[in-house]
N, C-alpha and C positions, 0 to 999 in steps of 0.2 A: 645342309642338314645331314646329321647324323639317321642309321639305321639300325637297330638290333636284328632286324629280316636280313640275313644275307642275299638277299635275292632285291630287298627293299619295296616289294608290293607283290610278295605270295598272301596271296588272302587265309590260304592255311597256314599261315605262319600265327601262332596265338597272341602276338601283342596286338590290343585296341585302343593303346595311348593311357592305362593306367601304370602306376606305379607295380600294380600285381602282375599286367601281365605282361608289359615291358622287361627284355630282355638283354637290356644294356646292364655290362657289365660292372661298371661306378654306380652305387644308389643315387649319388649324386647328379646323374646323367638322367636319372626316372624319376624326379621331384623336383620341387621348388619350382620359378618360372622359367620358362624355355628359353634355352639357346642355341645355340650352334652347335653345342656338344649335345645337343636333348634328341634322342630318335625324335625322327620326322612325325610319329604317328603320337607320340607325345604332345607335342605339339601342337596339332592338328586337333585334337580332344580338347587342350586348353580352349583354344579360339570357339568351336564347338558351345562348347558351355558356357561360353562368355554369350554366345550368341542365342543357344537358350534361355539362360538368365536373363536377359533382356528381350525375351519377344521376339525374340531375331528366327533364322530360318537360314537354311542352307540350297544355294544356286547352282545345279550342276547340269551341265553341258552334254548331250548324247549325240557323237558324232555318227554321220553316216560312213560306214565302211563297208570296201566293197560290196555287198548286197541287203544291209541290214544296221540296225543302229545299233550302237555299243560304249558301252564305258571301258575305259583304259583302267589296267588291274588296279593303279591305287583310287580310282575312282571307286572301285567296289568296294573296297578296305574304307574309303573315308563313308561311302552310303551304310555301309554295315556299322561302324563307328555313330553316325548319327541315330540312325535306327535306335542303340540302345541306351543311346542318351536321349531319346524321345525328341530328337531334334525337327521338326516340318524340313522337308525338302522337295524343292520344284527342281523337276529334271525338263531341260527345257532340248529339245532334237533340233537338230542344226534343219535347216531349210535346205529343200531340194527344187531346182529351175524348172524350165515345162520340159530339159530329158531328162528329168528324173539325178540328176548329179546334184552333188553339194553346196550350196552356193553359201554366199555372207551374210552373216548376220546384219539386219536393216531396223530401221525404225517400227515398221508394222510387228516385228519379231518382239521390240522392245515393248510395245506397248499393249501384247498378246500379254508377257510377263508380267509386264505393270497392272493389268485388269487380275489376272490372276493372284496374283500376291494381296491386292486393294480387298479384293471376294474373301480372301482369307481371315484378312484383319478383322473387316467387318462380320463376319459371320460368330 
C-alpha cells in the first residue's frame, strides 16, 4: 500500500481516508475503489464502511509493552478513523501469564470476544 503520511502512521498527519483529506498526489490515487496505488488510510475507511454498513464492527488488538498496553501508531489512526465513521470497536488486550508477561492468544480469549460481541448484537 501506498501513503500520503510520509512518516505513514503520524496521527497528526490530517488524512482519515477521505478523498478531502487524503493527500495523495493523483485524484485518482484518493477515489474510486482501492488499490495499491490508494494511501493505506484510504483504504482502510473503504473496508471500515463496508463494515458499518453492514452491522459489522471493528477488532483491535492492545499489546502489552513493556509496562503497559498500547496500540501501535496506525492503530490509533485506524481507532480515530473508526470513531468518526461511528464505527463499534472491541479492543481486545493481549493476555498476560501468572508473571505477569504476554502470553497467546487461546480459546477462553476467543470466547471472552465472542460473549462480548454476541451482548452487542443483542442489546
Amino acid at each position: 500500500k501506498e501513503s500520503c503520511d510520509p512518516n505513514f502512521t503520524d496521527f497528526s498527519w490530517p488524512c482519515r481516508g477521505t478523498p478531502g483529506t487524503c493527500r495523495m498526489e493523483r485524484v485518482c490515487d484518493r477515489t474510486g475503489p482501492p488499490s495499491e496505488q490508494h494511501c493505506w488510510r484510504y483504504s482502510f475507511l473503504h473496508h471500515q464502511r463496508i463494515c458499518q454498513q453492514s452491522n459489522g464492527f471493528m477488532l483491535q488488538i492492545e499489546e502489552w509493552v513493556d509496562q503497559g498496553y498500547e496500540l501501535g501508531a496506525g492503530q490509533v489512526v485506524e481507532l480515530h478513523m473508526a470513531l468518526l465513521e461511528g464505527l463499534k470497536v472491541f479492543t481486545v488486550r493481549q493476555g498476560r501469564d501468572a508473571l505477569f508477561g504476554p502470553r497467546e492468544f487461546d480459546q477462553i480469549d476467543a470466547d471472552e470476544i465472542a460473549r462480548a460481541i454476541m451482548g452487542w448484537y443483542e442489546a
